[in-house]
Biotite code that builds the C-alpha atoms (Angstrom):
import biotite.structure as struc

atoms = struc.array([
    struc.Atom([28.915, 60.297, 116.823], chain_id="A", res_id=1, res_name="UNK", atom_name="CA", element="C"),
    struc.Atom([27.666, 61.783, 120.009], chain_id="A", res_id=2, res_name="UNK", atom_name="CA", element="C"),
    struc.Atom([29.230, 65.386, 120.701], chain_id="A", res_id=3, res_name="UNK", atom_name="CA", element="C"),
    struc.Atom([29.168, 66.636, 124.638], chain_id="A", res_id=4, res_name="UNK", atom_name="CA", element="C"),
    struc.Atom([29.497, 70.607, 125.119], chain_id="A", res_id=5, res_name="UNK", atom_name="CA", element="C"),
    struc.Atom([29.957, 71.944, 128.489], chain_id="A", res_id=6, res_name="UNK", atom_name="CA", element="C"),
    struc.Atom([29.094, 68.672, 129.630], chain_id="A", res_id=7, res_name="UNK", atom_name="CA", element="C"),
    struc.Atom([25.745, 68.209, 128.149], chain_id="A", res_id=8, res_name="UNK", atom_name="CA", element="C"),
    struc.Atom([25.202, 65.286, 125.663], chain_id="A", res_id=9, res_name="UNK", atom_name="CA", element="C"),
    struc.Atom([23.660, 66.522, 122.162], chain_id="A", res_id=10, res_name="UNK", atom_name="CA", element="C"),
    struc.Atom([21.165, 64.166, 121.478], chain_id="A", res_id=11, res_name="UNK", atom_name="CA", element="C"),
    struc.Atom([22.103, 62.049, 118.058], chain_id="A", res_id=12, res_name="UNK", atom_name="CA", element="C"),
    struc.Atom([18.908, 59.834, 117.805], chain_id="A", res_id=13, res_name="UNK", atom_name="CA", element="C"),
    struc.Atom([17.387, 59.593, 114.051], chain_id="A", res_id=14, res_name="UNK", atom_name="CA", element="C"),
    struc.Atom([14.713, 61.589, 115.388], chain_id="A", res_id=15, res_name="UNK", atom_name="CA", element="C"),
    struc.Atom([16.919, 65.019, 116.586], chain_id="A", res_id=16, res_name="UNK", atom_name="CA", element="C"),
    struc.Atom([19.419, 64.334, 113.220], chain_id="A", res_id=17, res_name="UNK", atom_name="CA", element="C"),
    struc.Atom([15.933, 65.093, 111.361], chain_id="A", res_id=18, res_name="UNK", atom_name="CA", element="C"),
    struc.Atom([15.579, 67.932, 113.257], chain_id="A", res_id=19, res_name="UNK", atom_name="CA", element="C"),
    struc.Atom([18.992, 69.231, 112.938], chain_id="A", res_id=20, res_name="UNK", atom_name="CA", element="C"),
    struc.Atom([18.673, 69.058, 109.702], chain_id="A", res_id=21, res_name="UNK", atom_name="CA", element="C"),
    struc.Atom([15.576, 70.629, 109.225], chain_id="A", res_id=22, res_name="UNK", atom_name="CA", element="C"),
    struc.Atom([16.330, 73.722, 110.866], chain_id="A", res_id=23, res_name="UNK", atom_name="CA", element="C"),
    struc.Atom([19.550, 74.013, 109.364], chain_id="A", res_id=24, res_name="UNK", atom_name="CA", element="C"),
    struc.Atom([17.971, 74.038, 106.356], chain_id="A", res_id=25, res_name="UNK", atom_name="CA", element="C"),
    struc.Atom([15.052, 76.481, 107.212], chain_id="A", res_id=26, res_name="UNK", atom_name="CA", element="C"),
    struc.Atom([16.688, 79.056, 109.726], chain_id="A", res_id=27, res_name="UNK", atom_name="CA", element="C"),
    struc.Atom([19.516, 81.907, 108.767], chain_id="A", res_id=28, res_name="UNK", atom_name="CA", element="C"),
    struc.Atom([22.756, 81.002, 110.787], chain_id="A", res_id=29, res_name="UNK", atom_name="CA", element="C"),
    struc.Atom([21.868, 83.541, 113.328], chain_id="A", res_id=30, res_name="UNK", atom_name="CA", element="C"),
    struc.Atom([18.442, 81.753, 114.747], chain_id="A", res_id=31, res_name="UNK", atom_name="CA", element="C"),
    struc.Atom([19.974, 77.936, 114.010], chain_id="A", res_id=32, res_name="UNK", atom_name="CA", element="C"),
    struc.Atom([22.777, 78.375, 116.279], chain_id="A", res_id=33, res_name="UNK", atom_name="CA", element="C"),
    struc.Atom([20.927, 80.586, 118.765], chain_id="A", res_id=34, res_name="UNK", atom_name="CA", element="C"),
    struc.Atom([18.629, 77.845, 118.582], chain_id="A", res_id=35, res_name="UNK", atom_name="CA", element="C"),
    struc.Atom([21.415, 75.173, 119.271], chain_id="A", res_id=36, res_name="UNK", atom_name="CA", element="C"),
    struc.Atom([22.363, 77.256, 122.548], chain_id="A", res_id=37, res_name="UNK", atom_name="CA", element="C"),
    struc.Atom([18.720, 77.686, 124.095], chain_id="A", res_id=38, res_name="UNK", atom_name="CA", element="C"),
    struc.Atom([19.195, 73.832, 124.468], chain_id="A", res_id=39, res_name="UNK", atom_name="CA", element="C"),
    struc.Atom([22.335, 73.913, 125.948], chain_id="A", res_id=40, res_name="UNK", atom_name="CA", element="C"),
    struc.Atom([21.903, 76.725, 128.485], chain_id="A", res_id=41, res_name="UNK", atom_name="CA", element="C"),
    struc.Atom([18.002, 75.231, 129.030], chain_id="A", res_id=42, res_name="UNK", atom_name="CA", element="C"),
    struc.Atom([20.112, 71.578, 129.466], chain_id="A", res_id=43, res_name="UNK", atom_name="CA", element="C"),
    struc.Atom([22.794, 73.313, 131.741], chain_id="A", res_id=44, res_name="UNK", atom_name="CA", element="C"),
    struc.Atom([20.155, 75.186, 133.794], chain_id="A", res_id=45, res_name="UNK", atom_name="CA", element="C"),
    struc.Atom([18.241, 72.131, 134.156], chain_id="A", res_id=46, res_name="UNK", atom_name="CA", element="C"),
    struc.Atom([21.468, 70.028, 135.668], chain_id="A", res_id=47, res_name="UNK", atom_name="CA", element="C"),
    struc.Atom([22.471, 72.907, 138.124], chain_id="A", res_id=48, res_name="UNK", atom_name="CA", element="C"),
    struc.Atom([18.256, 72.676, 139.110], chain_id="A", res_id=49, res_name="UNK", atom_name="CA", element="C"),
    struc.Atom([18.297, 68.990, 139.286], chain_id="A", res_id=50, res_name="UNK", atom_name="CA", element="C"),
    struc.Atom([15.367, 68.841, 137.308], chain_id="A", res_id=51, res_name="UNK", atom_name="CA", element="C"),
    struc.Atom([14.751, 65.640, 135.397], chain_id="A", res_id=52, res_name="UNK", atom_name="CA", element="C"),
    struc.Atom([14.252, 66.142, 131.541], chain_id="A", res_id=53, res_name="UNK", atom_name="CA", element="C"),
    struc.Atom([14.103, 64.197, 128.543], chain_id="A", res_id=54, res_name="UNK", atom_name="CA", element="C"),
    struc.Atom([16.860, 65.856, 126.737], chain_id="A", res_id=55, res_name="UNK", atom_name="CA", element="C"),
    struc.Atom([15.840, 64.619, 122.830], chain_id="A", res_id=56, res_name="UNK", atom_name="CA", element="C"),
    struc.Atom([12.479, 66.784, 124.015], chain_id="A", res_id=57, res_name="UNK", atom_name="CA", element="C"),
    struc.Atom([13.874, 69.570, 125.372], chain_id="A", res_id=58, res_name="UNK", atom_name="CA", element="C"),
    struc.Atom([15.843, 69.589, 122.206], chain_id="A", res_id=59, res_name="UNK", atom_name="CA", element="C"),
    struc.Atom([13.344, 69.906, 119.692], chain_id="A", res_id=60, res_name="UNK", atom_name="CA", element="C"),
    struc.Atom([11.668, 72.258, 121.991], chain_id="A", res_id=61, res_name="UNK", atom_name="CA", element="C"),
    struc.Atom([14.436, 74.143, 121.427], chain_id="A", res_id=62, res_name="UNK", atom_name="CA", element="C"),
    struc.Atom([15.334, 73.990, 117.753], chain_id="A", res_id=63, res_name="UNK", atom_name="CA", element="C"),
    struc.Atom([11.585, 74.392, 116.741], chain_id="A", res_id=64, res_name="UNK", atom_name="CA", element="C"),
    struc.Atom([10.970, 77.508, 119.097], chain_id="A", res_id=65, res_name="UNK", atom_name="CA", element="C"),
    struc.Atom([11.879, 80.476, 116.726], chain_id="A", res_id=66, res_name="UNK", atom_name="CA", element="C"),
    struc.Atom([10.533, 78.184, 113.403], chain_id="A", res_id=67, res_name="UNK", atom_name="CA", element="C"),
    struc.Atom([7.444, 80.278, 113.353], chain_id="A", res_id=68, res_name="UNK", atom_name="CA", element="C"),
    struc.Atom([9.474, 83.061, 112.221], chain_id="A", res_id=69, res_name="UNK", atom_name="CA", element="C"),
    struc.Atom([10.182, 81.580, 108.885], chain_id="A", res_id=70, res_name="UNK", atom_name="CA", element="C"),
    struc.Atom([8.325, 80.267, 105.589], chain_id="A", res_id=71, res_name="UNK", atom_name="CA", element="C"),
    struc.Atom([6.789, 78.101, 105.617], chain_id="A", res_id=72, res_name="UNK", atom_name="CA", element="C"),
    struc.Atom([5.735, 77.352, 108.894], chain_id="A", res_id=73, res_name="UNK", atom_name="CA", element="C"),
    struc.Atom([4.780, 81.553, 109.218], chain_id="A", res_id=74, res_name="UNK", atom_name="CA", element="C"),
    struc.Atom([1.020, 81.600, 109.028], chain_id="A", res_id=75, res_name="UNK", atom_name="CA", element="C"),
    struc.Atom([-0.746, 84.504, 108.223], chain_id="A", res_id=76, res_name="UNK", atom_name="CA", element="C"),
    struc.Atom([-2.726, 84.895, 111.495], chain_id="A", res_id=77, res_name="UNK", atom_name="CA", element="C"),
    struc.Atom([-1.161, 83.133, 114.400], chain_id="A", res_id=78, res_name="UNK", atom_name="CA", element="C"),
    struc.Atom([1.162, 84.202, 116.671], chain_id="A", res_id=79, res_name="UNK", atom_name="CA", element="C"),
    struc.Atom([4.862, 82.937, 115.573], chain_id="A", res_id=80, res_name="UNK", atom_name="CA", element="C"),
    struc.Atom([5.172, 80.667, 118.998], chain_id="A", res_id=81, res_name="UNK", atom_name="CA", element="C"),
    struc.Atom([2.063, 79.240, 117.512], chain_id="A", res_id=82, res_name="UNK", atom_name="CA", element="C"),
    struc.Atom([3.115, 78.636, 114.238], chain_id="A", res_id=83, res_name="UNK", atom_name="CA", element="C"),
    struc.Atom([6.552, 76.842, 115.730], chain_id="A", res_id=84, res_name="UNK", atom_name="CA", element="C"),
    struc.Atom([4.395, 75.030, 118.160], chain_id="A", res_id=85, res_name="UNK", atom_name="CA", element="C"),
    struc.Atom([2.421, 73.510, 115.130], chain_id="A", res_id=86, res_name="UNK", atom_name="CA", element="C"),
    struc.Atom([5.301, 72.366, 113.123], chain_id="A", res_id=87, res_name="UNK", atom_name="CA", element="C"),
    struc.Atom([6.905, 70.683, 116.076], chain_id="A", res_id=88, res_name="UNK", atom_name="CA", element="C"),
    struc.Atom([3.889, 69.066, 116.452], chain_id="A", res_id=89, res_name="UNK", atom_name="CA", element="C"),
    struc.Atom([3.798, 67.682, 113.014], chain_id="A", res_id=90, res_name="UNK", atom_name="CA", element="C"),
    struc.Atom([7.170, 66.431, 113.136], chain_id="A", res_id=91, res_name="UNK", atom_name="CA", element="C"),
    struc.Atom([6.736, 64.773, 116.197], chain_id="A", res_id=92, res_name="UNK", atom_name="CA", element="C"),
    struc.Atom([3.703, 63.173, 115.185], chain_id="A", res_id=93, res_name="UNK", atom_name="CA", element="C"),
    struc.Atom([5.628, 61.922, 112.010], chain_id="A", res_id=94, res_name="UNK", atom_name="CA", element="C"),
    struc.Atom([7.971, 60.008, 114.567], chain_id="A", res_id=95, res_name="UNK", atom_name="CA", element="C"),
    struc.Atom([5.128, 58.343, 116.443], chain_id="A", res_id=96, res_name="UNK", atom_name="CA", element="C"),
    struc.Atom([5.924, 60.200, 119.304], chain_id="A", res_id=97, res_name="UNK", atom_name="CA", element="C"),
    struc.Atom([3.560, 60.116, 122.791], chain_id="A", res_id=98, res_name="UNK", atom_name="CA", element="C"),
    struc.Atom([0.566, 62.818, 122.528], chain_id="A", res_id=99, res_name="UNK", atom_name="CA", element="C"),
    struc.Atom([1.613, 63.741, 125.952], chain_id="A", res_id=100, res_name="UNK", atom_name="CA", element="C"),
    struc.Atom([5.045, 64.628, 125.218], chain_id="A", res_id=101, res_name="UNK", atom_name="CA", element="C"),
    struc.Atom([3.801, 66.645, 122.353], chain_id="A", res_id=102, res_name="UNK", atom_name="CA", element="C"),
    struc.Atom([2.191, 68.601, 124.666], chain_id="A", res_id=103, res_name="UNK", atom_name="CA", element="C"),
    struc.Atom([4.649, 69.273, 126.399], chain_id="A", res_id=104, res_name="UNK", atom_name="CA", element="C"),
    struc.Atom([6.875, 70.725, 123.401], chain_id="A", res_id=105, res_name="UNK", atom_name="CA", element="C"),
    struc.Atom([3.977, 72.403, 122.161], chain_id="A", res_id=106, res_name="UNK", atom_name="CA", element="C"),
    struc.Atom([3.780, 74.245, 125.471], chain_id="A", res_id=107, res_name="UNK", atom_name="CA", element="C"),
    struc.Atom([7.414, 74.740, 125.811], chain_id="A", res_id=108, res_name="UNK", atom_name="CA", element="C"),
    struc.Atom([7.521, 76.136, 122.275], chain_id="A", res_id=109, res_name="UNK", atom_name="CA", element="C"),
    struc.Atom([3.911, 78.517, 122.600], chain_id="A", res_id=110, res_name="UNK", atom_name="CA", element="C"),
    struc.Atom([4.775, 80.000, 125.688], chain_id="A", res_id=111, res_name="UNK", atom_name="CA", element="C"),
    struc.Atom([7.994, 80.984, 125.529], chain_id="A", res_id=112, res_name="UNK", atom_name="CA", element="C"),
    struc.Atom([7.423, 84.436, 124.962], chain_id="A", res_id=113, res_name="UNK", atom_name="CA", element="C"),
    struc.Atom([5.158, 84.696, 127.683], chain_id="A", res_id=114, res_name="UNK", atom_name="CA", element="C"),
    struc.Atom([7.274, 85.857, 131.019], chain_id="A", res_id=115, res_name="UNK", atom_name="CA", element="C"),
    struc.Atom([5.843, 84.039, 134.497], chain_id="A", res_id=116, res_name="UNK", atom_name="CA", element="C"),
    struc.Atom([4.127, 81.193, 133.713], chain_id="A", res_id=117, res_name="UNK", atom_name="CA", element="C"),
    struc.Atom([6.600, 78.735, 132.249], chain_id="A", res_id=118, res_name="UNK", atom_name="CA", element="C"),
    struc.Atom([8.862, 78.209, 135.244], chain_id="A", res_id=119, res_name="UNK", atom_name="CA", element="C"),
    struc.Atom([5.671, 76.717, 137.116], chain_id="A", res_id=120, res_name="UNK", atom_name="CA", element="C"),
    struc.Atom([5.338, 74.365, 134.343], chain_id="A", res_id=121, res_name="UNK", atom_name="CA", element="C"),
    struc.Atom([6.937, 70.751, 133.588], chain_id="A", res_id=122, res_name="UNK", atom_name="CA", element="C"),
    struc.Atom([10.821, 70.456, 132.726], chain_id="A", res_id=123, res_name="UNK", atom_name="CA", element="C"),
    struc.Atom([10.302, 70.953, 129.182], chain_id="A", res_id=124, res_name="UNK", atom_name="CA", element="C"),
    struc.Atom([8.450, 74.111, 129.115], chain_id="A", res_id=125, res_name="UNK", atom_name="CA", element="C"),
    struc.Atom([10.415, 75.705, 132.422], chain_id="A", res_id=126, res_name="UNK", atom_name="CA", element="C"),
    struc.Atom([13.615, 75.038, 130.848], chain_id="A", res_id=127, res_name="UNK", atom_name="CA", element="C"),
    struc.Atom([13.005, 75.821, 126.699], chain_id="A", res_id=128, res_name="UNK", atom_name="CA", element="C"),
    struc.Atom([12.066, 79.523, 128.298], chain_id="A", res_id=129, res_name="UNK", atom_name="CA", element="C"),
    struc.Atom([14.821, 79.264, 130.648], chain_id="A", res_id=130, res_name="UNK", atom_name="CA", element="C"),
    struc.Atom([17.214, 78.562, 127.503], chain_id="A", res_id=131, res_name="UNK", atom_name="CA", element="C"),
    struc.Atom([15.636, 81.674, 125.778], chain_id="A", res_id=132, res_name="UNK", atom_name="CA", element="C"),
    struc.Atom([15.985, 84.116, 128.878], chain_id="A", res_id=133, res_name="UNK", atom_name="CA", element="C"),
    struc.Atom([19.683, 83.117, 128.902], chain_id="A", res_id=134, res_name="UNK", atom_name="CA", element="C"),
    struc.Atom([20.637, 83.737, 125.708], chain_id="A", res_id=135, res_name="UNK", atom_name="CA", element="C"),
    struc.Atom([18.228, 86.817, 124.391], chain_id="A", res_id=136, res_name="UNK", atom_name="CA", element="C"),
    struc.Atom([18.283, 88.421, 127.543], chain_id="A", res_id=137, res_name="UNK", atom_name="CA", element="C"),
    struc.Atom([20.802, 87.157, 129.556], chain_id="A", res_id=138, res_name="UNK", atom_name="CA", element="C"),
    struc.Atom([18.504, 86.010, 132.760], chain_id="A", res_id=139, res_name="UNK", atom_name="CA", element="C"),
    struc.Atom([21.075, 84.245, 135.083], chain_id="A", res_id=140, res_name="UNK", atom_name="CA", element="C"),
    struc.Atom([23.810, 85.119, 132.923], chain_id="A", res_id=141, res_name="UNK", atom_name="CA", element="C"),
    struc.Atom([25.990, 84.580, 136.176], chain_id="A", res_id=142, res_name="UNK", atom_name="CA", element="C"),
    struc.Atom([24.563, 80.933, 137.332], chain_id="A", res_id=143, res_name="UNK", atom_name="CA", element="C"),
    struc.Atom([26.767, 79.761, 134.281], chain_id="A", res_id=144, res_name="UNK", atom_name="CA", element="C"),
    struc.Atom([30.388, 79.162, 134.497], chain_id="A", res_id=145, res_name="UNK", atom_name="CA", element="C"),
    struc.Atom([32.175, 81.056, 132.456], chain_id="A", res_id=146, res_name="UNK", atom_name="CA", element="C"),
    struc.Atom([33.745, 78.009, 131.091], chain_id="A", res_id=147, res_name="UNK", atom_name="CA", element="C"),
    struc.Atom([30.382, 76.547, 130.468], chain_id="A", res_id=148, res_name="UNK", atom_name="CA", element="C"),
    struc.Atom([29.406, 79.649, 128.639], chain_id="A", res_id=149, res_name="UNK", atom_name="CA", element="C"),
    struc.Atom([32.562, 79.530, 126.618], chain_id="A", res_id=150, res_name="UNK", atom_name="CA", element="C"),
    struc.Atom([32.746, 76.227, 125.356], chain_id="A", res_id=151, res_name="UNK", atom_name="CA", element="C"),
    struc.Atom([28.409, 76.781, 124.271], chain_id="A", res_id=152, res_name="UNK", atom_name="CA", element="C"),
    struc.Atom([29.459, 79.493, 122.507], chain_id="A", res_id=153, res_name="UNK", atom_name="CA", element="C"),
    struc.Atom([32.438, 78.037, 120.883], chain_id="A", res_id=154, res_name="UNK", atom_name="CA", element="C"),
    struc.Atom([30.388, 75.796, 119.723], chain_id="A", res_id=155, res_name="UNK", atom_name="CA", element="C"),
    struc.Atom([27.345, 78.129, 118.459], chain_id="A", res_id=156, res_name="UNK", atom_name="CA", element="C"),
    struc.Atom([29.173, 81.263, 117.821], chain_id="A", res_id=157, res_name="UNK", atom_name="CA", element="C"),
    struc.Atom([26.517, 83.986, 118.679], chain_id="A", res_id=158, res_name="UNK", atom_name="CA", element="C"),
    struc.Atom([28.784, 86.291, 116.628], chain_id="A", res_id=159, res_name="UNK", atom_name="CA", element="C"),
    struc.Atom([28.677, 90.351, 116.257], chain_id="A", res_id=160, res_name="UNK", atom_name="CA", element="C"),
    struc.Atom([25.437, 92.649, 116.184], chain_id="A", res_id=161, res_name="UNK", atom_name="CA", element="C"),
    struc.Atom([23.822, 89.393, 117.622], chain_id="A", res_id=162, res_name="UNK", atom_name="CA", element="C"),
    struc.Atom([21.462, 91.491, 119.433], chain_id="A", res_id=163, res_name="UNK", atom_name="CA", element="C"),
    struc.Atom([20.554, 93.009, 116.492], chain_id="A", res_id=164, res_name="UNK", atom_name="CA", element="C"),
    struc.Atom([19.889, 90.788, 114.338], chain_id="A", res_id=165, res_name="UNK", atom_name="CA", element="C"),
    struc.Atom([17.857, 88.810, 116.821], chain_id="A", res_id=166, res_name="UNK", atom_name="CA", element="C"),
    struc.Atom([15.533, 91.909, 116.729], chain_id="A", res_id=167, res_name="UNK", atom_name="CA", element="C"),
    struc.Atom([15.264, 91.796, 113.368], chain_id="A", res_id=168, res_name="UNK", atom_name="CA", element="C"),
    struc.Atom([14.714, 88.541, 112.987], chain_id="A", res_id=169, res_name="UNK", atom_name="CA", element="C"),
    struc.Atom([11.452, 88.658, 115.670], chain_id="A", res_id=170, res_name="UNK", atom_name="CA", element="C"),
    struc.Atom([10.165, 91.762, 113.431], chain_id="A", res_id=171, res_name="UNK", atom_name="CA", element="C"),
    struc.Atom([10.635, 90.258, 109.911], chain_id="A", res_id=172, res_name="UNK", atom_name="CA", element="C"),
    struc.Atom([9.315, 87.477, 111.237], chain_id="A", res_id=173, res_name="UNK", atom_name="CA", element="C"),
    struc.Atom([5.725, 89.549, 113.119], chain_id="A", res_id=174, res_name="UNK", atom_name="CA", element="C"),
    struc.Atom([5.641, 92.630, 110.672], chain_id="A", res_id=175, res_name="UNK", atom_name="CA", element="C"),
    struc.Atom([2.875, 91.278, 108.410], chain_id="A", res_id=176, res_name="UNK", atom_name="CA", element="C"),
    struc.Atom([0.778, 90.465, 111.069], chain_id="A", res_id=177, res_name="UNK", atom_name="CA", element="C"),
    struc.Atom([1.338, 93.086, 113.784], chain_id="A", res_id=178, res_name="UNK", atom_name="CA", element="C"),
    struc.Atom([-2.471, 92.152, 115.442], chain_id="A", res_id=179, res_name="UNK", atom_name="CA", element="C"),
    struc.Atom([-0.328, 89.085, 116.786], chain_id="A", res_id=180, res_name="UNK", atom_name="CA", element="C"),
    struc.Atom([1.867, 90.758, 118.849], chain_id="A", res_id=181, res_name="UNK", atom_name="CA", element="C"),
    struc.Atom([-0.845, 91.995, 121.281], chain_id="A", res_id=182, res_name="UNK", atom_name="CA", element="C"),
    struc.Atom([0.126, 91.260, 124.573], chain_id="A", res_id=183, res_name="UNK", atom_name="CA", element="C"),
    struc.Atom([3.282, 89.782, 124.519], chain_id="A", res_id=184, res_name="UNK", atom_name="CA", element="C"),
    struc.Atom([6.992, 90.876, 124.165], chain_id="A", res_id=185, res_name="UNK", atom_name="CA", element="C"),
    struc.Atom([7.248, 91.309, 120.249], chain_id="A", res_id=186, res_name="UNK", atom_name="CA", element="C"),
    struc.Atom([4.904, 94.805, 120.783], chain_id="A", res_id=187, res_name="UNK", atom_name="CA", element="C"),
    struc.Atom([8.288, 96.282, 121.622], chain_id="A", res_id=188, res_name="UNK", atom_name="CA", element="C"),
    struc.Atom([9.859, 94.895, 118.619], chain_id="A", res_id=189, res_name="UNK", atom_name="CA", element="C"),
    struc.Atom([7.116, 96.583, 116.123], chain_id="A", res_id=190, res_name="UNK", atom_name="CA", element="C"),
    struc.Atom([7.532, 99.701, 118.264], chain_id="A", res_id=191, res_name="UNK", atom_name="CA", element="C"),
    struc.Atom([11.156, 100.087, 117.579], chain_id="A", res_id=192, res_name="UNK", atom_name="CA", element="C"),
    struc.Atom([11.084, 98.307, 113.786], chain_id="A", res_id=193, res_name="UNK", atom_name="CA", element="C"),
    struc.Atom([8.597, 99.673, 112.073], chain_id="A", res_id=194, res_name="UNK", atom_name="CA", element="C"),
    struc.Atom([7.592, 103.240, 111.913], chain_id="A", res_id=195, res_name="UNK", atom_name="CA", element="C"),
    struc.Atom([3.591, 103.756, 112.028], chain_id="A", res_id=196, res_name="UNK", atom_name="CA", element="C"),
    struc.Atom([3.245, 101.155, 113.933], chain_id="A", res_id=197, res_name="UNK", atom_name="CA", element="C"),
    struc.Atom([0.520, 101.427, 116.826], chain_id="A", res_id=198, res_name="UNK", atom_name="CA", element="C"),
    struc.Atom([0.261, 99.095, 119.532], chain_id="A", res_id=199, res_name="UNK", atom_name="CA", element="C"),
    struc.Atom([-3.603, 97.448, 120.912], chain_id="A", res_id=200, res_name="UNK", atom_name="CA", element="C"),
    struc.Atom([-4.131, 99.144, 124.036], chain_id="A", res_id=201, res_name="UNK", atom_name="CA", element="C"),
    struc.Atom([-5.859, 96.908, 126.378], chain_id="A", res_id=202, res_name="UNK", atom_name="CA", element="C"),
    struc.Atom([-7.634, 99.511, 127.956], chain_id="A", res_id=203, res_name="UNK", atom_name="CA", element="C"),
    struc.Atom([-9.325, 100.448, 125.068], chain_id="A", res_id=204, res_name="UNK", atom_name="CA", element="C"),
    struc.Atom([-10.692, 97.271, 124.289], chain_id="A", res_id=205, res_name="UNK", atom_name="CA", element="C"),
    struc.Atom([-12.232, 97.334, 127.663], chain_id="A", res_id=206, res_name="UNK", atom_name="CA", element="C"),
    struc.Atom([-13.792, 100.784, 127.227], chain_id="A", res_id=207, res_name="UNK", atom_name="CA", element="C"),
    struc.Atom([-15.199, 100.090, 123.377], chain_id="A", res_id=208, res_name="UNK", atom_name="CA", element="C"),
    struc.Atom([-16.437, 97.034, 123.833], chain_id="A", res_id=209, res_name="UNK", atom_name="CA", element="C"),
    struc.Atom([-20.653, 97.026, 122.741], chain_id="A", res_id=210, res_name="UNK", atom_name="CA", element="C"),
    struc.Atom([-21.675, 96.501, 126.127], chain_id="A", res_id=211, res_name="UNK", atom_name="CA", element="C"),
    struc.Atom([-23.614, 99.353, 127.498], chain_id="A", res_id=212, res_name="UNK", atom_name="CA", element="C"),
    struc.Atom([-21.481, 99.347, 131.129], chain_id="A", res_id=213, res_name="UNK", atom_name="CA", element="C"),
])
């Protein structure tokens, strides 16, 4: 049975039940339903934007973006984006779906982390972010209604020490493989998580590097 919240339709094709399911089934309570709500407040910013979307993507876009944090889609060397990336590949390809539109989830999913550059991108991979920057870090908090961000949240409860346990949750998930978080956001979850930890400076890099100038 389709289910609407704040006005968006949930997609209920055979294809996002899958899904549903699968991250149910793989993700703590804490990332599914955050999950749930990066789709609805990507879906919601994408209706006040008028920007024209294929919901059952954006959706698994969505639902797939934090799956890198979690056996057994956590490789040992990739970033976690890249990891959840992958697997929504794979189940995409498993429905037959267009390479193109893969793509597009793949970005969406990969580059989510990476502030500036997915706005300027397709629907799919402007609005997963957007969903993520609304509900991590509350960028354009105030664009939603305050009924709109009730009746999400009714539905996906982000319940207490949510900000917490999102943190954890990104350093569990990057802790074995610290050389990942290089240049992106999850260096500042390492720095506050785990004691020891030293971040890549950039700099440095430059200035070791075996050329002789």
């Amino acid at each position: 049975m389709t289910r609407t919240v704040a006005g968006i339709r949930i997609p209920d094709s055979a294809l996002a039940r899958q899904c549903d399911q699968l991250v149910r089934d793989t993700e703590s309570d804490l990332l599914y339903h955050h999950s749930n709500r990066v789709f609805l407040f990507g879906a919601l910013t994408g209706r006040r934007k008028k920007l024209p979307v294929d919901h059952e993507l954006l959706y698994v876009g969505a639902m797939f973006h934090d799956m890198g944090l979690q056996p057994p889609y956590a490789s040992a060397t990739e970033r976690f984006e890249v990891d959840g990336a992958n697997a929504a590949r794979d189940f995409l390809r498993g429905h037959h779906i267009d390479e193109g539109d893969i793509d597009d989830v793949w970005d969406a999913i990969a580059l989510h982390t990476t502030p500036g550059i997915p706005q300027h991108k397709r629907p799919v991979v402007a609005l997963v972010t957007a969903g993520v920057e609304a509900d991590v870090l509350g960028i354009g908090y105030h664009d939603f209604t305050t009924e709109d961000r009730d009746a999400v949240c009714a539905c996906h409860p982000r319940g207490h020490g949510f900000k917490e346990g999102i943190i954890r949750a990104f350093a569990n998930g990057t802790r074995l493989k610290p050389e990942t978080t290089f240049g992106n956001v999850k260096a500042d979850v390492l720095a506050r998580n785990e004691p020891g930890y030293r971040r890549t400076d950039f700099c440095s890099l430059i200035l070791n590097a075996p050329w002789t100038e």
